[in-house]
ChimeraX commands (.cxc) that place a marker at each C-alpha (Angstrom):
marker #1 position -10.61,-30.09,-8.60 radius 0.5
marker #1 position -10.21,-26.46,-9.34 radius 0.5
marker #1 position -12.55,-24.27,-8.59 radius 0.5
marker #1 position -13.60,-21.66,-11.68 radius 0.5
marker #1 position -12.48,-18.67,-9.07 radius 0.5
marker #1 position -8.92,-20.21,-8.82 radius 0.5
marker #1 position -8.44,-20.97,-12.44 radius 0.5
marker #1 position -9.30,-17.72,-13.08 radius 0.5
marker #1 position -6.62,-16.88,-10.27 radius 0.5
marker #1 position -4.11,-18.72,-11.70 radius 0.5
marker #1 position -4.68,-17.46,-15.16 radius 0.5
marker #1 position -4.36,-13.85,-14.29 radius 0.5
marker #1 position -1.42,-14.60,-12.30 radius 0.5
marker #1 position 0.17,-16.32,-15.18 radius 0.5
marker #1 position -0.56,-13.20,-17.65 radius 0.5
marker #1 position 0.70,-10.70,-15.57 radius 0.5
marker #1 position 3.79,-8.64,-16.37 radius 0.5
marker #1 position 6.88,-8.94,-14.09 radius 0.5
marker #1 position 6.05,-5.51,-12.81 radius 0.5
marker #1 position 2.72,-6.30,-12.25 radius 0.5
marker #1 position 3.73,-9.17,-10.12 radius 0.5
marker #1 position 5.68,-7.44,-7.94 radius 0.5
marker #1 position 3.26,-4.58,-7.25 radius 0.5
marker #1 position 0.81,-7.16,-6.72 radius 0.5
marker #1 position 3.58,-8.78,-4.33 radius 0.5
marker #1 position 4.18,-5.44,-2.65 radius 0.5
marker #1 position -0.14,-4.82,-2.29 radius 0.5
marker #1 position 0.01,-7.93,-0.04 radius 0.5
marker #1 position 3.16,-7.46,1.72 radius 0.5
marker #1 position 1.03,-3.83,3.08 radius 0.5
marker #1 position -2.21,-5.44,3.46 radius 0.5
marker #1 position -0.63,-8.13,5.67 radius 0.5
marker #1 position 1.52,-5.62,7.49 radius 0.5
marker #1 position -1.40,-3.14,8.24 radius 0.5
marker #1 position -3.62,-6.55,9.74 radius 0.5
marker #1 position -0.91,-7.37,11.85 radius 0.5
marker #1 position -1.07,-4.37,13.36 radius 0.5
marker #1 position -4.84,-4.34,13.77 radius 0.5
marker #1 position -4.20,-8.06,15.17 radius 0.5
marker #1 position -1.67,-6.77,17.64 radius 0.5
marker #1 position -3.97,-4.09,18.48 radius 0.5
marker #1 position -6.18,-6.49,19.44 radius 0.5
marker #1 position -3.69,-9.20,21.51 radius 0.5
marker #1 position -3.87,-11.19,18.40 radius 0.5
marker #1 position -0.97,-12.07,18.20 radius 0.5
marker #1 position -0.64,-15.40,17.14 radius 0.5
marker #1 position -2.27,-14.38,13.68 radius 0.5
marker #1 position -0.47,-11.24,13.66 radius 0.5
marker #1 position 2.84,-13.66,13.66 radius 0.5
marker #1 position 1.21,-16.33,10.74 radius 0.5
marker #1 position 1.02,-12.78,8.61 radius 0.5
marker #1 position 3.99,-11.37,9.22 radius 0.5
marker #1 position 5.33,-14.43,8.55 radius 0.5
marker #1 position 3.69,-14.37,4.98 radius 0.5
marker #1 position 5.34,-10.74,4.61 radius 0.5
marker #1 position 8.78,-11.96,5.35 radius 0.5
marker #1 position 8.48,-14.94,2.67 radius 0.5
marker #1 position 7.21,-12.38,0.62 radius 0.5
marker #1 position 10.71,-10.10,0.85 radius 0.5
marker #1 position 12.28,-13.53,1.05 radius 0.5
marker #1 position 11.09,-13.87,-2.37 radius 0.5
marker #1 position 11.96,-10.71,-3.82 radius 0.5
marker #1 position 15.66,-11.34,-2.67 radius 0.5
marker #1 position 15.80,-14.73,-4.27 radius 0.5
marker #1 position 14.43,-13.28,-7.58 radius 0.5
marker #1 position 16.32,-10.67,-7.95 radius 0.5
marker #1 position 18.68,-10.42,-10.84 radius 0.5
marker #1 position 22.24,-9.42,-9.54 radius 0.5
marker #1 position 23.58,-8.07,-12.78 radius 0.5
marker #1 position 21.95,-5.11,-11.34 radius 0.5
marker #1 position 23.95,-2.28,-9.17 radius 0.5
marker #1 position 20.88,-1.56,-7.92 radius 0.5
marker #1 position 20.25,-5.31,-6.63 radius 0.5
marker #1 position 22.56,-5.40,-3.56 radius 0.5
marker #1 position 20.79,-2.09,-2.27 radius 0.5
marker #1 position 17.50,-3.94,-2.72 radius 0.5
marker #1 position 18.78,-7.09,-1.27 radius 0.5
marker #1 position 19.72,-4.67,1.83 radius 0.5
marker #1 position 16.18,-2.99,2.20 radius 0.5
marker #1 position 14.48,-6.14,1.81 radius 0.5
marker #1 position 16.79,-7.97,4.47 radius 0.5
marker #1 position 15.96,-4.34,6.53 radius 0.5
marker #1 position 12.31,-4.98,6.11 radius 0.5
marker #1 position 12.31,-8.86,7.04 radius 0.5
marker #1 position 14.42,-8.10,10.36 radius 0.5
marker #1 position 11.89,-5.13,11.65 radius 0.5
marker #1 position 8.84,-8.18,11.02 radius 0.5
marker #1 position 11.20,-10.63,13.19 radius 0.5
marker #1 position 11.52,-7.73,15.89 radius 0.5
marker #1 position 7.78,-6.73,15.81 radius 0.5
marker #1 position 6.55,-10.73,16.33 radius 0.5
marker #1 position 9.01,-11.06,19.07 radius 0.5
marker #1 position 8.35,-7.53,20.67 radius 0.5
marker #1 position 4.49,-7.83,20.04 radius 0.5
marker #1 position 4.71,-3.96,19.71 radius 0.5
marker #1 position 3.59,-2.31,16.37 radius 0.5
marker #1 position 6.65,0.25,16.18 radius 0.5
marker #1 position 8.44,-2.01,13.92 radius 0.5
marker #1 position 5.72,-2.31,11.25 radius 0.5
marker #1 position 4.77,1.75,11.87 radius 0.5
marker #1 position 8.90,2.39,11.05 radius 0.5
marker #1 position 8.92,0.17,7.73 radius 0.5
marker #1 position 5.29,0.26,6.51 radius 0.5
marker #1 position 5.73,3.87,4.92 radius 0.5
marker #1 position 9.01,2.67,3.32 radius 0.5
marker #1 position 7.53,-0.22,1.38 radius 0.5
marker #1 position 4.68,1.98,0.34 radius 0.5
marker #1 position 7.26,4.18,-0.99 radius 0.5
marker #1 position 9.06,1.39,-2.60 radius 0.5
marker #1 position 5.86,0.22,-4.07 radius 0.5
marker #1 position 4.58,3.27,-5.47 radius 0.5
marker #1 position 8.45,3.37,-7.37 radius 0.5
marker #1 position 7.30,0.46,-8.57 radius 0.5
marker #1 position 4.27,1.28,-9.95 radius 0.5
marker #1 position 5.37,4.34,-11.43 radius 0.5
marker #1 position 8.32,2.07,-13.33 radius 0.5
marker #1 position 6.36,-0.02,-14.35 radius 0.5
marker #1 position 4.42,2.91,-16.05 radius 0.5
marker #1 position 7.35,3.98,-18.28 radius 0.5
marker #1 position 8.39,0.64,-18.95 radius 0.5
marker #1 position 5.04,-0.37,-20.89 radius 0.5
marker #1 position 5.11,2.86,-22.58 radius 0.5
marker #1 position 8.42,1.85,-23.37 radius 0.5
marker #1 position 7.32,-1.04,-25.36 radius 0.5
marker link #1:1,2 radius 0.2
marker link #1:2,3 radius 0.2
marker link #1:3,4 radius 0.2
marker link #1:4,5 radius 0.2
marker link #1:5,6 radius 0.2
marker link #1:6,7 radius 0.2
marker link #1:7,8 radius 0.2
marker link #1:8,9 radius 0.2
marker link #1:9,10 radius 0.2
marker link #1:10,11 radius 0.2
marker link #1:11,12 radius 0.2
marker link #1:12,13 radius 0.2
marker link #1:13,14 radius 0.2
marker link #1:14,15 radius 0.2
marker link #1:15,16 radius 0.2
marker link #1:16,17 radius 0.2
marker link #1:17,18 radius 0.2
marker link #1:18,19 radius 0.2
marker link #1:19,20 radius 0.2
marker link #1:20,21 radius 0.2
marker link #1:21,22 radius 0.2
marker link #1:22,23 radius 0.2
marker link #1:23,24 radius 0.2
marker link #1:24,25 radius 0.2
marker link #1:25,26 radius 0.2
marker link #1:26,27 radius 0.2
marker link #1:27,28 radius 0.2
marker link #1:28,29 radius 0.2
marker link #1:29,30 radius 0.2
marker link #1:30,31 radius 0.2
marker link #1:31,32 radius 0.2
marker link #1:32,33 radius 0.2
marker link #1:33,34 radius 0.2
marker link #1:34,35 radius 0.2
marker link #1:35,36 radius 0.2
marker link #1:36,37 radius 0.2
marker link #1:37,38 radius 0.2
marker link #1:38,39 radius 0.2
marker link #1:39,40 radius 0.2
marker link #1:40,41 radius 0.2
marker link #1:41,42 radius 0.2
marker link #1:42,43 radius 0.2
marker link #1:43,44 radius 0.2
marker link #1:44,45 radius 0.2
marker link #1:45,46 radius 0.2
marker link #1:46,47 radius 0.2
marker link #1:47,48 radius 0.2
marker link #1:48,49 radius 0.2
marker link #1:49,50 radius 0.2
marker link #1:50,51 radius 0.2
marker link #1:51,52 radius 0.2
marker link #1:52,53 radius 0.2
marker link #1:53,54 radius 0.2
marker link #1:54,55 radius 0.2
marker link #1:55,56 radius 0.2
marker link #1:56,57 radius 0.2
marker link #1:57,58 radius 0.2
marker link #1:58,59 radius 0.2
marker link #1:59,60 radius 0.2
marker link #1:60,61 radius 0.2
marker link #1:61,62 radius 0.2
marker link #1:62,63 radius 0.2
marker link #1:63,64 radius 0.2
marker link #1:64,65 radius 0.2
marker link #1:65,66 radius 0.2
marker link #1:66,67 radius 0.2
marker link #1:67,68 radius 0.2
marker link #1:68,69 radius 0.2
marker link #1:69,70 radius 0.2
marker link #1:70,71 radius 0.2
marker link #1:71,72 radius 0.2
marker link #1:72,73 radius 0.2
marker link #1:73,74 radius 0.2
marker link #1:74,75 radius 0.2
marker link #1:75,76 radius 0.2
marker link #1:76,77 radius 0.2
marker link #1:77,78 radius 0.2
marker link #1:78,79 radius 0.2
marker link #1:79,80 radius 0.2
marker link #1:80,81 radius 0.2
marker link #1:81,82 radius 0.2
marker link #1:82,83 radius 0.2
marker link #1:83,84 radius 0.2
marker link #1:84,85 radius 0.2
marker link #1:85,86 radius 0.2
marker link #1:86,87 radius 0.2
marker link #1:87,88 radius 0.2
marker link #1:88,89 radius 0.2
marker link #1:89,90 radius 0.2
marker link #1:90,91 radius 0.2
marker link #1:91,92 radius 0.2
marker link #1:92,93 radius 0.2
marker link #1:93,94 radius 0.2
marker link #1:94,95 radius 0.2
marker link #1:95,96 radius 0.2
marker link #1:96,97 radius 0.2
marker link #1:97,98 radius 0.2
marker link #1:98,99 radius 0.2
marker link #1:99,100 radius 0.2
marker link #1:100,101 radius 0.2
marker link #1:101,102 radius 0.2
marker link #1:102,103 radius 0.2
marker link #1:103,104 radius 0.2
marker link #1:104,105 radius 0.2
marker link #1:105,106 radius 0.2
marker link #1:106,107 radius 0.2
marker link #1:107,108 radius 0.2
marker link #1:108,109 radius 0.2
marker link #1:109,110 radius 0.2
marker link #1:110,111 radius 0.2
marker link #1:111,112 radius 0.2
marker link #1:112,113 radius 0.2
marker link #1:113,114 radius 0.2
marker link #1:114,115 radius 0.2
marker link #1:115,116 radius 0.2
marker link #1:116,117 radius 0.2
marker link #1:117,118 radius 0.2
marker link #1:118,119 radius 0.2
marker link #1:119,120 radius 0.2
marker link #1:120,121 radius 0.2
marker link #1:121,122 radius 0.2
marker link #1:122,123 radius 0.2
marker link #1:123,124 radius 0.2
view
């Protein structure tokens, strides 16, 4: 059974926008990102590898999703894929330089987002 909280979950899910969803996608992708490091920090790094695991499906997602009728789609395709390699090299270097060298660029990439998103509902 379904809790009230994860109905509630689901439902706002379900009624976001497409941009929405991906900033929400990119929020988690630097939440997880900046506890890994804290984990590392710490010599945790068996659940600093189960989240950057989570942030590489995450980018895994985005690539799969992503509508190549775009130019702009192969260059994301390439970031993401950029992004996904630097978590592989972090979990198997157990050294936060990876996630320091990408973590500004998917803030970056996020705040684009955001501010897209922006025009596109005034847009509409």
């Amino acid at each position: 059974m379904i809790s009230a909280f994860e109905q509630y979950k689901k439902n706002l899910i379900n009624t976001m926008t497409k941009g929405e969803l991906l900033i929400l996608l990119f929020d988690e992708a630097i939440k997880r990102l900046n506890l890994s490091k804290i984990l590392m920090e710490n010599q945790d790094f068996e659940n600093a590898n189960i989240n950057l695991e989570r942030v590489r499906h995450i980018f895994n997602y985005l690539i799969v999703t992503l509508d190549d009728t775009y130019e702009l789609s192969q260059g994301l395709v390439d970031m993401y894929a950029f992004f996904i390699t630097e978590t592989i090299k972090a979990s198997s270097s157990k050294s936060v330089k990876n996630i320091d060298d990408i973590l500004p660029m998917v803030k970056d990439l996020r705040n684009t987002w955001a501010e897209a998103d922006i025009l596109a509902k005034k847009r509409n």
